[in-house]
Each structure stands twice: as structure tokens, then as C-alpha cells.
KOLLOLUM-635739 format. One record per residue: residue in one letter; chain; residue number from 1; x, y, z of N, C-alpha, C in turn. Coordinates in steps of 0.001 Angstrom, whole numbers, m for minus. Each point is the difference from the previous one (the first is absolute). Example, Ala and Ser with C-alpha at 12.3 -4.5 7.8 and 13.67 -1.06 7.14 Angstrom:
% residues 2
[pt A A 1 [13190 m5690 7800] [m890 1190 0] [900 1200 0]],
[pt S A 2 [m350 1050 m720] [820 1190 60] [m770 1090 730]],
This chain:
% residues 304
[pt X A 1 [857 m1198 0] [m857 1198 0] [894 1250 0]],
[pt X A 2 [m632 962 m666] [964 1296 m750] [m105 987 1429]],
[pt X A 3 [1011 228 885] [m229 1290 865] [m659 1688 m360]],
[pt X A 4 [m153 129 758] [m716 1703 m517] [648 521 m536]],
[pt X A 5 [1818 m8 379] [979 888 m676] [303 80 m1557]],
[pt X A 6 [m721 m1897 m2] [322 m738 m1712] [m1264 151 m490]],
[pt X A 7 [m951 706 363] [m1212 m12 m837] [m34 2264 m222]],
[pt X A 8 [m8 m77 791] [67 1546 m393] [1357 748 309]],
[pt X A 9 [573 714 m1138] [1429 865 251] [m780 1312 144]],
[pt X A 10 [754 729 1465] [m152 1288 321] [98 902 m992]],
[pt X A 11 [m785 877 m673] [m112 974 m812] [1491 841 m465]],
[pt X A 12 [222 833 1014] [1559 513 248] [957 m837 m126]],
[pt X A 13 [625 m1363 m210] [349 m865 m54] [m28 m306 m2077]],
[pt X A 14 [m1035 m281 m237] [m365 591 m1138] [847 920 m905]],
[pt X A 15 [m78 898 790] [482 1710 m447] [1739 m607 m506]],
[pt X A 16 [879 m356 1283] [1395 m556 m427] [147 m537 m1210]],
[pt X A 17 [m779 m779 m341] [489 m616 m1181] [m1019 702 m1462]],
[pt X A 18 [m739 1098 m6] [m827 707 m1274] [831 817 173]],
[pt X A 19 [m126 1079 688] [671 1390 m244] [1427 358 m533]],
[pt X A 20 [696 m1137 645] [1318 132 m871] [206 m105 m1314]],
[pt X A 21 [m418 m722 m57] [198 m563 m1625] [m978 962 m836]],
[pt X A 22 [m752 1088 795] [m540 1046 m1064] [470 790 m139]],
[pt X A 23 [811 625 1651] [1205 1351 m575] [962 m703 m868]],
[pt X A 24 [467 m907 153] [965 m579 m858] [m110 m154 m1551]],
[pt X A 25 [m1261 m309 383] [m382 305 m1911] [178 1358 m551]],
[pt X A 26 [m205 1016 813] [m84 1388 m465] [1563 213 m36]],
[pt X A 27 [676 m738 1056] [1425 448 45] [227 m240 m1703]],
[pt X A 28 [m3 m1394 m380] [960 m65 m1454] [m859 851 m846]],
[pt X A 29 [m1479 270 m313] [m552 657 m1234] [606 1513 195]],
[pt X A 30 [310 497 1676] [633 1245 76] [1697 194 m181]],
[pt X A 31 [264 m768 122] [1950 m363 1] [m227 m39 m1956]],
[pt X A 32 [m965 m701 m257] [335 m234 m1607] [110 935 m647]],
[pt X A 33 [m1511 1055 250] [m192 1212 m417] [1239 1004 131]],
[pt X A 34 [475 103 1232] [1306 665 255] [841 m44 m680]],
[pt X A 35 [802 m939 m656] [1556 m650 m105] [441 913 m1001]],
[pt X A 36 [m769 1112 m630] [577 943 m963] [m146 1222 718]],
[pt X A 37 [84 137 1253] [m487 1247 533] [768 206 1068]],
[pt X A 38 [75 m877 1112] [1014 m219 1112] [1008 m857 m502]],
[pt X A 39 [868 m461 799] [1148 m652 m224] [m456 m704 908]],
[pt X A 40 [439 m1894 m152] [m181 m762 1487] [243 263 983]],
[pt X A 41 [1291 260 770] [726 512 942] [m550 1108 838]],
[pt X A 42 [m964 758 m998] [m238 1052 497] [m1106 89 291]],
[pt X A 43 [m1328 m719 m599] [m856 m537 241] [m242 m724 1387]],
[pt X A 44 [1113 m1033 77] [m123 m886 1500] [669 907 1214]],
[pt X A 45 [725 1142 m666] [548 481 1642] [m1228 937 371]],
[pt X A 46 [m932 1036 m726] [m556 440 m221] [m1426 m372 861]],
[pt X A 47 [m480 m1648 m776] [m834 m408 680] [m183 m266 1525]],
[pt X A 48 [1204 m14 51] [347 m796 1665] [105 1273 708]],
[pt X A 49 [463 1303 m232] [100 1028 765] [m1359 156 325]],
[pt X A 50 [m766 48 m1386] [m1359 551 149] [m864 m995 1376]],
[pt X A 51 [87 m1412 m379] [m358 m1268 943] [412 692 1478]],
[pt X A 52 [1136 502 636] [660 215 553] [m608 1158 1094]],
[pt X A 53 [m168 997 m719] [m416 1321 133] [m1274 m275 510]],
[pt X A 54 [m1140 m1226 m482] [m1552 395 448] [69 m981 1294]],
[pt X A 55 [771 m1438 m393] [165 m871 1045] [664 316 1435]],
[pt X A 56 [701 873 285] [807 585 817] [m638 286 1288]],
[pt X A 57 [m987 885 m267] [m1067 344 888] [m333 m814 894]],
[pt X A 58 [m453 m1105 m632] [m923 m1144 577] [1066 m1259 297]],
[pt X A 59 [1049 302 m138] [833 m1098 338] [1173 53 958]],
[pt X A 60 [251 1469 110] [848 302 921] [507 m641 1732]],
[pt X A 61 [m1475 129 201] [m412 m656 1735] [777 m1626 m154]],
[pt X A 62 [m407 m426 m1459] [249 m1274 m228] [1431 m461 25]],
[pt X A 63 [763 1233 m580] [1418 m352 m425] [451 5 1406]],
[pt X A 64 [186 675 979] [482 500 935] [m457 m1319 738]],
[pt X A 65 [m1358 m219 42] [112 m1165 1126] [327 m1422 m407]],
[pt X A 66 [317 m154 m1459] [533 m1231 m200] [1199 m395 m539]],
[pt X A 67 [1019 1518 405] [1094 591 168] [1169 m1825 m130]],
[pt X A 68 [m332 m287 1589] [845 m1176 20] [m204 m1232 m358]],
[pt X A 69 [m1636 82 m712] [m133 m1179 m862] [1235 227 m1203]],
[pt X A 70 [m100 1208 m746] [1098 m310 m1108] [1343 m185 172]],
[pt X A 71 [116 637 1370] [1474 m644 m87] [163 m1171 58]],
[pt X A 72 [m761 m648 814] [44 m1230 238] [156 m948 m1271]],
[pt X A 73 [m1196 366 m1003] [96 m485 m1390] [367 1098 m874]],
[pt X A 74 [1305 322 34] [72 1031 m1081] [306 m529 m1349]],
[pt X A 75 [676 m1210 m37] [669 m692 m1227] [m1243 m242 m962]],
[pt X A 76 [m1353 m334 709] [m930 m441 m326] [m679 1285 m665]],
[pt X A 77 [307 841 576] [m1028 1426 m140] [678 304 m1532]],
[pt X A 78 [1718 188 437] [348 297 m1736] [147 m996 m777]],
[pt X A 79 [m574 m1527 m135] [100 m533 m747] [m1797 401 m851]],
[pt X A 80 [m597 494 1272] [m1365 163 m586] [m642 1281 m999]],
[pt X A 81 [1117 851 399] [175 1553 m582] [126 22 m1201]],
[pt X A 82 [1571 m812 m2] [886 m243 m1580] [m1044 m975 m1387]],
[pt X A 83 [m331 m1040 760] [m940 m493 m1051] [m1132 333 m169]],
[pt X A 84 [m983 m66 1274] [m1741 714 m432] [0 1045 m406]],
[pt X A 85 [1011 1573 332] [m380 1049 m130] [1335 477 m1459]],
[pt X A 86 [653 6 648] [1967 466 m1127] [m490 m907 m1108]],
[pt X A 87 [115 m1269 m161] [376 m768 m1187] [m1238 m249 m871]],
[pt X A 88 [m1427 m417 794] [m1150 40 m607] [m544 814 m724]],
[pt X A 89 [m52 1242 714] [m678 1159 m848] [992 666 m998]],
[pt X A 90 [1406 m21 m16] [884 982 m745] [m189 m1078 m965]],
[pt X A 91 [264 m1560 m118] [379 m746 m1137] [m1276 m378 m774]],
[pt X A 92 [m1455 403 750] [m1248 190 m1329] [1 771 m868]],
[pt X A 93 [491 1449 632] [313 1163 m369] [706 101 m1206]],
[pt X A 94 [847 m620 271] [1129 m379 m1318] [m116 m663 m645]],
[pt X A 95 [m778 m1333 193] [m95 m1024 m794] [m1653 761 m1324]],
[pt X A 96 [m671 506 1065] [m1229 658 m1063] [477 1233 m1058]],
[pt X A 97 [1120 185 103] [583 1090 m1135] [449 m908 m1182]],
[pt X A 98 [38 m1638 m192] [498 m408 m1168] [m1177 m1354 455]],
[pt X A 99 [m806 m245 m7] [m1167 m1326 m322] [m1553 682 m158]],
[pt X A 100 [m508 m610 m124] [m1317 m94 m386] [m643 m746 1113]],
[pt X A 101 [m1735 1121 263] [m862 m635 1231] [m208 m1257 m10]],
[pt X A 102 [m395 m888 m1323] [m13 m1446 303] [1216 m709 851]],
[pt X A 103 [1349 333 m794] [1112 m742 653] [95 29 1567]],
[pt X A 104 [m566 1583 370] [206 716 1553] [m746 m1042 317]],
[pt X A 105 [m1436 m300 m51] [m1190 m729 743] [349 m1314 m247]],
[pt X A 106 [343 m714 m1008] [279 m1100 m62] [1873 m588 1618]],
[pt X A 107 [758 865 m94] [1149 m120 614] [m368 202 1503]],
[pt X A 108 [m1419 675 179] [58 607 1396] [m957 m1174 568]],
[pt X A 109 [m473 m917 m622] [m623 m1157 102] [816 m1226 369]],
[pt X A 110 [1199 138 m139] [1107 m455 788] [177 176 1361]],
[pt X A 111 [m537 633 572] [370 m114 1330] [m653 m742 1037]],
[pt X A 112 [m1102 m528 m54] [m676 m954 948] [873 m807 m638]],
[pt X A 113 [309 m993 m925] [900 m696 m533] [1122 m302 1052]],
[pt X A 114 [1152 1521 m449] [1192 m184 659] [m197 189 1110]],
[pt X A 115 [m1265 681 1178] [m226 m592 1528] [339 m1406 105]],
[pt X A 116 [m1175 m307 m376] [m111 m1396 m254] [1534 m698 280]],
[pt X A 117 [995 m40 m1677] [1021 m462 195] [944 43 939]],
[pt X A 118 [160 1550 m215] [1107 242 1410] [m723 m501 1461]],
[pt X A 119 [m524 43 563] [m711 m400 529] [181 m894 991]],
[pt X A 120 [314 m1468 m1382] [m57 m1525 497] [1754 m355 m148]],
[pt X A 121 [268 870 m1220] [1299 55 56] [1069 300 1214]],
[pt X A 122 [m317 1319 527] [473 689 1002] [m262 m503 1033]],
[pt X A 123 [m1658 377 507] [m54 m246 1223] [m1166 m1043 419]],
[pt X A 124 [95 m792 m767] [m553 m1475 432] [m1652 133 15]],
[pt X A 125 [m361 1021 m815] [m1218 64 42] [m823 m1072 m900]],
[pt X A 126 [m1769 m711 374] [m186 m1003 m1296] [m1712 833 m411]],
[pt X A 127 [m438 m241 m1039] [m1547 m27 m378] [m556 m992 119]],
[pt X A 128 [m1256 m102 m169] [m633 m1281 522] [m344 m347 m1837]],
[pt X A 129 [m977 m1419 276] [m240 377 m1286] [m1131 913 m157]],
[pt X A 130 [m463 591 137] [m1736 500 382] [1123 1100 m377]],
[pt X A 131 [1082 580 234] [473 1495 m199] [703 37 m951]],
[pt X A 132 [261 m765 m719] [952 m508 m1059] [m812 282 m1215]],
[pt X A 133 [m1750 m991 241] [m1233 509 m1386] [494 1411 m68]],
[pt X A 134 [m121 449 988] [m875 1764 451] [1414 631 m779]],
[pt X A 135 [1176 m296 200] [876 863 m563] [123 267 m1219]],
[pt X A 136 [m218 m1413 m688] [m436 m942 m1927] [m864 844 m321]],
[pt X A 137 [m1248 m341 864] [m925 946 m1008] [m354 1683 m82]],
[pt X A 138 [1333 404 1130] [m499 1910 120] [1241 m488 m704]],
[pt X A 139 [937 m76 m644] [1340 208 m1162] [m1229 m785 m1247]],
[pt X A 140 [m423 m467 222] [m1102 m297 m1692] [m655 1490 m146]],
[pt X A 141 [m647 206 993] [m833 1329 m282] [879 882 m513]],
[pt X A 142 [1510 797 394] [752 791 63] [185 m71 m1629]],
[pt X A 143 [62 m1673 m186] [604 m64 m1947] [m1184 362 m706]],
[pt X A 144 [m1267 m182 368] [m935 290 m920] [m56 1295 m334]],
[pt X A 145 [232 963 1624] [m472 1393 m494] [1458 849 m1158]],
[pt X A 146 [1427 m1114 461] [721 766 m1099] [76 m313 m927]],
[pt X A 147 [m694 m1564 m211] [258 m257 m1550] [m1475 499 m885]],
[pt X A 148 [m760 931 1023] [m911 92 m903] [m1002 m1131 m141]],
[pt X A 149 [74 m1024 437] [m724 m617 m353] [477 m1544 m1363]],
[pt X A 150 [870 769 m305] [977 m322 m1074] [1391 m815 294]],
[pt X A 151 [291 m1414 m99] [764 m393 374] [1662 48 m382]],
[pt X A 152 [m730 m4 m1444] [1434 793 m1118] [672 937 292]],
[pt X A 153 [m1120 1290 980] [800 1170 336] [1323 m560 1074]],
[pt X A 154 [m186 m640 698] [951 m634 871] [1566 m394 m472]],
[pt X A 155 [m555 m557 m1417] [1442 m247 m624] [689 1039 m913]],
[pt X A 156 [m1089 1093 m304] [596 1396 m830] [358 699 1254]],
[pt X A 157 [150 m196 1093] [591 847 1375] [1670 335 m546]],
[pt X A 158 [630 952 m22] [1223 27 206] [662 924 728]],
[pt X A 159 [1096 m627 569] [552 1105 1284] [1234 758 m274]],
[pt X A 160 [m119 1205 843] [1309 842 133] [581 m256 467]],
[pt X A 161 [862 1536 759] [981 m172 1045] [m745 881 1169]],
[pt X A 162 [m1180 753 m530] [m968 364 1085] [m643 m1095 780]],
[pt X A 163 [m312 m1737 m910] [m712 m1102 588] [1025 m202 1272]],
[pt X A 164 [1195 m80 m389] [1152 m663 900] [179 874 1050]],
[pt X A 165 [m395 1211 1] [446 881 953] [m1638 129 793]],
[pt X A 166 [m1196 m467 m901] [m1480 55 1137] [m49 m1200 554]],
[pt X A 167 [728 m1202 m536] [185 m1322 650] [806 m102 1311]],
[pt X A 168 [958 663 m43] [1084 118 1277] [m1030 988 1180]],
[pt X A 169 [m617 886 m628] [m1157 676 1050] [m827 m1044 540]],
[pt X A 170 [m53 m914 m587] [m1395 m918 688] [592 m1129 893]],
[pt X A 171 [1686 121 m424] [264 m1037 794] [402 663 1567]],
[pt X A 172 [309 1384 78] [57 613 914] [m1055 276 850]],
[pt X A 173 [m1252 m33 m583] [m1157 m65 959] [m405 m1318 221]],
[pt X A 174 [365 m593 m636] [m136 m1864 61] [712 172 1750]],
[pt X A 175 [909 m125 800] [1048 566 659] [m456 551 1162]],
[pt X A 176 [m289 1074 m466] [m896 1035 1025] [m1133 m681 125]],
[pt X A 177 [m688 m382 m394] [m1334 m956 711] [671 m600 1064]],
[pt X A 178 [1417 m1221 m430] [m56 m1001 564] [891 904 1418]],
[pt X A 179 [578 610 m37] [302 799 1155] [m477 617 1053]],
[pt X A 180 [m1397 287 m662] [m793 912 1125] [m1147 m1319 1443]],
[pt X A 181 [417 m1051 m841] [m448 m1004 1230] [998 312 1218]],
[pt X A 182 [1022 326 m418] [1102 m23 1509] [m458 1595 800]],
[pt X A 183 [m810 640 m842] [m368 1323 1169] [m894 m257 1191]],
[pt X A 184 [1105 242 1375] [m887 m143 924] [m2020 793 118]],
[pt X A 185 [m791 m1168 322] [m908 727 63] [m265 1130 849]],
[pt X A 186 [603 332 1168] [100 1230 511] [272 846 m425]],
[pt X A 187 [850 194 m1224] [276 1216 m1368] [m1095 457 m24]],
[pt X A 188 [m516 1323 17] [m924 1314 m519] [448 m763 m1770]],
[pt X A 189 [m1091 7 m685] [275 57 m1769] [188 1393 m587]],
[pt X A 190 [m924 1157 844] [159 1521 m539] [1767 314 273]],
[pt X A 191 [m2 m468 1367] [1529 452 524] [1138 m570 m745]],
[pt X A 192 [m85 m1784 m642] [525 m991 m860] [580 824 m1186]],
[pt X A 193 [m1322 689 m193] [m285 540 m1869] [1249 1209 106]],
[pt X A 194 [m434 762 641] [914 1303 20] [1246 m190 631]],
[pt X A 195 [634 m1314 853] [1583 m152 591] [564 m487 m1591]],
[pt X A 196 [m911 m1217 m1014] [625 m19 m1300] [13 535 m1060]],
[pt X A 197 [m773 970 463] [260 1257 m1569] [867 1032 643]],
[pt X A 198 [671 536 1337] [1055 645 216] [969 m900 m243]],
[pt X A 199 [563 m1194 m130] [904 m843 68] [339 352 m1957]],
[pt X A 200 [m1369 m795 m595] [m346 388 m1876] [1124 1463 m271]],
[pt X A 201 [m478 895 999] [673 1496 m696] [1395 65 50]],
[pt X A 202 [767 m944 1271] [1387 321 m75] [587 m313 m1489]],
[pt X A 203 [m1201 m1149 m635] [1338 m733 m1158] [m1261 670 m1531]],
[pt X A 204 [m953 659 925] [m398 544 m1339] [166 1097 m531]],
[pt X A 205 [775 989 713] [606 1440 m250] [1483 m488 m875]],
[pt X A 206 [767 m769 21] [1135 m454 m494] [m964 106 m949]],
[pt X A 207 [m478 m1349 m664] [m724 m293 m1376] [m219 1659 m686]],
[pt X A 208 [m903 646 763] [m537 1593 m663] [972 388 m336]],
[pt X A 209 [1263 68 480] [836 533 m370] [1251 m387 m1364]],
[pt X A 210 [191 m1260 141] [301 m465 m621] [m692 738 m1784]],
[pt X A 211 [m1457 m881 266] [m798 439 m1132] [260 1171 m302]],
[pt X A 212 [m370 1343 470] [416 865 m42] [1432 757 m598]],
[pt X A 213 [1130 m936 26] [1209 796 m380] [13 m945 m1275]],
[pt X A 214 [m1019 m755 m584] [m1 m895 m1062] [m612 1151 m1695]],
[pt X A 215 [m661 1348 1137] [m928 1138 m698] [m1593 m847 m226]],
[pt X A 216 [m236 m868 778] [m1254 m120 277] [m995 1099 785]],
[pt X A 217 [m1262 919 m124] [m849 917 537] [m970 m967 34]],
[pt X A 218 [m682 802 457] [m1417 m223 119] [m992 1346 m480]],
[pt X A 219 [m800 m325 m558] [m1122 1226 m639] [m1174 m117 640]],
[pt X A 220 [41 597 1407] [m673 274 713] [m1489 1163 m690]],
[pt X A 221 [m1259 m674 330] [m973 548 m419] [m1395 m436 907]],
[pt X A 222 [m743 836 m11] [m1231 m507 666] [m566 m1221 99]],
[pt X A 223 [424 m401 m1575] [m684 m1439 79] [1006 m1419 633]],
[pt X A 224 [1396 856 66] [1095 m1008 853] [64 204 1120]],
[pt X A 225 [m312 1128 723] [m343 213 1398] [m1349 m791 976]],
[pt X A 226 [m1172 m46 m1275] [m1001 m1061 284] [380 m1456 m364]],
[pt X A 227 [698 m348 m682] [685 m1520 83] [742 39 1206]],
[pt X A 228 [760 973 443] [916 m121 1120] [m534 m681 1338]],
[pt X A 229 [m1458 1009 m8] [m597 m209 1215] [m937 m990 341]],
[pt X A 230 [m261 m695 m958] [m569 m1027 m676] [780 m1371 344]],
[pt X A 231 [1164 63 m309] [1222 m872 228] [186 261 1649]],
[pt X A 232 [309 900 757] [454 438 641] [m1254 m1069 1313]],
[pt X A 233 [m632 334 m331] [m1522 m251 993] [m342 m1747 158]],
[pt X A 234 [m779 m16 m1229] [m678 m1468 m105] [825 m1070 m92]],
[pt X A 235 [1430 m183 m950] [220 m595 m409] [1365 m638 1537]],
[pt X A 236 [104 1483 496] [1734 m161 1002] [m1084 m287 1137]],
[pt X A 237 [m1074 1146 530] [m217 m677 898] [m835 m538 593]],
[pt X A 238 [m1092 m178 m841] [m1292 m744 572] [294 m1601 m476]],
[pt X A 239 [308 m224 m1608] [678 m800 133] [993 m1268 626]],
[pt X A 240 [911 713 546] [857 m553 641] [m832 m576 1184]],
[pt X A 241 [88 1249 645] [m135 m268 1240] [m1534 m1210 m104]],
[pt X A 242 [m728 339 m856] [m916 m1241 234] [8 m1439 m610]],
[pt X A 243 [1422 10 m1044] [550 m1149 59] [512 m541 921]],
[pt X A 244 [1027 643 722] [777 m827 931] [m1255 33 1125]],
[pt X A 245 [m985 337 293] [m756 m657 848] [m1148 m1367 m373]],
[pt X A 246 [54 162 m1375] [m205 m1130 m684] [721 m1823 m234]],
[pt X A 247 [1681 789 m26] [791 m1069 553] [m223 m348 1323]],
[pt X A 248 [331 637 967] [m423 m126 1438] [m1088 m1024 m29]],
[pt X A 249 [m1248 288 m484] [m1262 m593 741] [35 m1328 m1327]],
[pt X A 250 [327 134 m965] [m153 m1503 m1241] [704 m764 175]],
[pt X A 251 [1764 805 348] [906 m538 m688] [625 302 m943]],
[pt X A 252 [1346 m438 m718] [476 709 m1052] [m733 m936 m1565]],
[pt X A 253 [281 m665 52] [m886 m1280 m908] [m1246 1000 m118]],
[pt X A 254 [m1332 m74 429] [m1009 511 m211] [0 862 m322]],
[pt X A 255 [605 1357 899] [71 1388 255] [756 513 m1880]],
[pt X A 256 [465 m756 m382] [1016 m225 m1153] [m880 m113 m1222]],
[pt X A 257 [m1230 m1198 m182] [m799 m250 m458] [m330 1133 m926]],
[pt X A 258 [m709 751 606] [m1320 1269 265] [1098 1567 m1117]],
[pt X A 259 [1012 m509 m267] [956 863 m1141] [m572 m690 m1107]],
[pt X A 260 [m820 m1239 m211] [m189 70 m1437] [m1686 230 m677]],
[pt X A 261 [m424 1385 1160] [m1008 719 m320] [393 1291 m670]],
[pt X A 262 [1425 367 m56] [262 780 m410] [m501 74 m1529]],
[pt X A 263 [576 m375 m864] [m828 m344 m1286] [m1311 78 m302]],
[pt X A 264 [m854 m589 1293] [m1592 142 m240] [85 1984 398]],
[pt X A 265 [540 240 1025] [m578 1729 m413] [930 628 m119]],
[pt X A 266 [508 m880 m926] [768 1284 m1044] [m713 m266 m1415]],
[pt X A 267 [m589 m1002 m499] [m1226 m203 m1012] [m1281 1049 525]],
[pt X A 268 [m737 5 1577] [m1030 594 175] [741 1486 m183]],
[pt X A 269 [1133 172 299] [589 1516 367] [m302 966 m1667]],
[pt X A 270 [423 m863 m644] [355 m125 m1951] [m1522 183 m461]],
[pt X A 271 [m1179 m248 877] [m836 m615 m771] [m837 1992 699]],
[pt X A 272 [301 523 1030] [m643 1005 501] [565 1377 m111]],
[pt X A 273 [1576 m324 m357] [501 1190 m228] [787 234 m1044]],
[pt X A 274 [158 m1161 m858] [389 29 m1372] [m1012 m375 m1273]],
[pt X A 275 [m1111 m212 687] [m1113 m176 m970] [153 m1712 m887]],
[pt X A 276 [766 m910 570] [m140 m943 m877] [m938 m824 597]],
[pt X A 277 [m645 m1254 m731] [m1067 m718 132] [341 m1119 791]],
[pt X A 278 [m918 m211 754] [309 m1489 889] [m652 m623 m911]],
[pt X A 279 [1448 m1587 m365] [m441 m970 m893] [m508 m1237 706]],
[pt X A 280 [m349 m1133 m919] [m152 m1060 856] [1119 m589 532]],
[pt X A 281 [978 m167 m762] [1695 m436 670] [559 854 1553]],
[pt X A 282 [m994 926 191] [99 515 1252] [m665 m271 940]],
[pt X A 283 [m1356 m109 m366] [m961 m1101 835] [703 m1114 666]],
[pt X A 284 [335 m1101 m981] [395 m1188 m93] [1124 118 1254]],
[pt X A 285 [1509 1193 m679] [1009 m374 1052] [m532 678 946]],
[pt X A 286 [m650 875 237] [m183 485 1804] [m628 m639 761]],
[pt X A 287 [m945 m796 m854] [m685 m1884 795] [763 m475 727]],
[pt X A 288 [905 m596 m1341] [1413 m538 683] [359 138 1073]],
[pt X A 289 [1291 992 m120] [m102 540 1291] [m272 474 1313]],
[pt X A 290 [m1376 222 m83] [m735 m24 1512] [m465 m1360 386]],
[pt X A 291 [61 m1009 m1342] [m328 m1405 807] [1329 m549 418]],
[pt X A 292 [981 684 m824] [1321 m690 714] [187 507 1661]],
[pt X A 293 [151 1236 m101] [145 775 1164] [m929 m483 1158]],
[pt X A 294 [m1410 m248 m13] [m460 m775 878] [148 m1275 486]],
[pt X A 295 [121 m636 m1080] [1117 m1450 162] [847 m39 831]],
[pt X A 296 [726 854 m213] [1023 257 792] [m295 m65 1752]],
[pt X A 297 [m822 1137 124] [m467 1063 1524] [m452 m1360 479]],
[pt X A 298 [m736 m1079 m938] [m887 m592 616] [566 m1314 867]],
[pt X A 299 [1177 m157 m867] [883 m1302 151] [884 20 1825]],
[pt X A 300 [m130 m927 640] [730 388 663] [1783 109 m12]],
[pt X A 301 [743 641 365] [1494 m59 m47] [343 m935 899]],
[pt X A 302 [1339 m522 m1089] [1044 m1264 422] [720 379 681]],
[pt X A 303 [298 m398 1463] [1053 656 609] [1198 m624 m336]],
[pt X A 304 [1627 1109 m160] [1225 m511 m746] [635 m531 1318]],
């Protein structure tokens, strides 16, 4: 017999695993839009100041009192900085200035994957089989919505050196998932968010600069100041912070999952603010996917 906890998931609970994966969608259609306007580098230091600046407020009390949690785990804190925040967001950034949105959505569909792998590889983690369907069939959904529907498109795919450089991004958040299981739960996540985006700025002012003496600008304009803040907000910190409380309460496996909704609203995103048509190949994979994804929630976890 199914407990109360396994028959109904808390609403807010919920929220961890939707909301991310919707700023996130806006992150790449807004990073894409950008890549002739900002420079990467400048884009991600940019975003994170902005992240920085609103989060601060509300996180301060946090930093201070969980002061000697980071020392305690500091290795942990900048291993969590350098990949979720430094390496993730600068190397989409870069990688979306030379590929195409299919390749982006198709590569970023990799990462429940490489959870997955690294995972069992690393740290002895297993799926059951019940989580194994659920993973099969939200990566079936993911191929339908990029191949269109079209299976051929799959094999006319061809990659850059932007693929290789958005692939190494996914393996870095692949990483950062599996890392943020070791955050003590006594960690504040507001206080979490803002100790690793001050950590992000030490090695992301180098980068600006760098870029910068390369004669990279930026053409700052109203409509890049509203991407800024845009980036700056949903994507750094509601996001985050309600992923890693998503890891917390799923797990990294599950919590991991719920990235390959990204695709479904970035199709609904395409379909409301770029005017294109929801097809049936979108129907079909966002099925997919939410039957995988429940598969998943529903299955119980193998302990490693």
C-alpha cells in the first residue's frame, strides 16, 4: 500500500523541479539572442553581479550565520561555484555563438544522462528499473521534439566547436548536481546561492578581462539591459536556488530528471513569443516526457 507521501507530492515540492527548467529555457533563447550583442564573459560576469546585487539583501543574515559552515566545506563550496556558476553559464554562452537551438536542446538533454553516469561511476549511485523506463522515455520525448518529429533530422545533425564547448557545459552541471548532495542541510540555499556567486566573481572578473583586452565590447542597449535583468533574476536566482532545493528533497538522479522540460518550454516559450505553431511532434514529445518524469518521481530509489 502507497503512503500519503507516495500518493500525493507537496505542491511547492512540485515548484523545484518546473520552475527551473523554465528560467532555464529563457536563459538559452536569451543567451542565443545575445551572442552578437554581449560578449560571453561579459554576459556571465554581468549576470551574476546583477544575481548578486538583488540576492544580497535577503541573504546576508544567511551568509554570516552559516559563516562556519563554509569554511568547514569550503573545497566543496568552490568546487560548486567553478562548475554550476563559472563554467556552466560562461561555456553556453560561448558555445551558443557558433551552434544552432536544435544542437543546444538536443546536448542539454544530456544531462540527466551524465547524472545518471557519473553518478554510478563516481559515487556508487544505482536506478532501479522503474527509473531507468522513466529516464528512456523523457530522452525519447527530448528526440522527438528535436527531430521534429523526423527521424532523419537526427542524422542531418552536425556539430561544431560551439557543440564541444555546450557539451563540456553539461558535463559541468552533470557535477554540480552530483555535488550539491554533500551540502549540509543546515545550509540557508538563499545564503548557499550568494557565498557561490561571490566565489563565481573572483575567477569571473579575470575572464572579463581577459575578453576585454581581446577588443571584445559589449553594445549595451535597452533591450540588453532587459536581457540582463532577465538573466540576472530568473534564471541565477530563482532557478538555482530552487534547484538545489530540488536536489535536496529528490535527489540528484530525479532532481536532474526535470532539465529535460527544458525543451518542452522552450517549444511553449517559441510558440507565445515567437509566434510559431505547436505541432503534433510536440504534443507527442512533451507526453513523453512527463510520462517519463513521473516514472521516475513514482519509482522508488535504489539505495547505492
Amino acid at each position: 500500500m502507497r503512503t500519503a507521501k507516495q500518493k500525493i507530492m507537496p505542491p511547492p515540492a512540485l515548484l523545484y523541479l518546473i520552475l527551473p527548467p523554465l528560467f532555464w529555457a529563457g536563459n538559452f533563447i536569451v543567451g542565443r539572442a545575445m551572442h552578437g550583442v554581449v560578449p560571453p564573459m561579459t554576459l556571465s560576469l554581468w549576470r551574476w553581479v546583477v544575481a548578486l546585487l538583488i540576492l544580497l539583501p535577503f541573504a546576508i543574515k544567511y551568509l554570516r550565520r552559516d559563516f562556519p559552515h563554509y569554511r568547514a566545506h569550503g573545497w566543496l563550496l568552490v568546487r560548486l561555484s567553478v562548475a554550476g556558476v563559472v563554467a556552466f553559464t560562461s561555456l553556453v554562452y560561448l558555445g551558443l555563438r557558433d551552434t544552432t537551438a536544435s544542437n543546444a536542446l538536443l546536448l542539454n538533454s544530456f544531462i540527466p544522462v551524465l547524472i545518471t553516469v557519473f553518478g554510478a561511476l563516481f559515487y556508487g549511485q544505482r536506478l532501479g528499473r522503474g527509473q531507468s523506463v522513466g529516464l528512456a522515455v523523457s530522452c525519447l520525448g527530448v528526440l522527438v521534439i528535436v527531430s521534429h518529429g523526423e527521424w532523419q533530422r537526427l542524422a542531418s545533425l552536425s556539430f561544431s566547436q560551439g557543440d564541444m564547448v555546450i557539451f563540456c557545459a553539461m558535463v559541468s552541471f552533470a557535477f554540480y548536481t552530483l555535488w550539491l548532495r554533500n551540502v549540509p542541510s543546515q545550509i540557508n540555499r538563499l545564503g548557499l546561492m550568494a557565498a557561490q556567486i561571490v566565489i563565481a566573481l573572483a575567477f569571473l572578473i579575470p575572464l572579463k578581462l581577459w575578453e576585454l583586452s581581446l577588443g571584445m565590447t559589449a553594445d549595451w542597449s535597452i533591450n540588453s539591459l532587459a536581457a540582463l535583468a532577465y538573466l540576472g533574476i530568473f534564471p541565477s536566482i530563482f532557478a538555482y536556488v530552487l534547484f538545489n532545493m530540488g536536489v535536496a528533497h529528490f535527489g540528484a538522479a530525479k532532481a536532474g530528471l526535470c532539465i529535460h522540460l527544458i525543451p518542452v518550454f522552450g517549444a511553449i516559450l517559441a510558440v507565445v513569443f515567437l509566434g510559431e505553431s505547436l505541432r503534433l511532434y510536440h504534443l507527442m514529445g512533451i507526453s513523453a516526457i512527463l510520462i517519463g518524469i513521473r516514472w521516475v518521481l513514482r519509482s522508488p530509489s535504489v539505495p547505492s
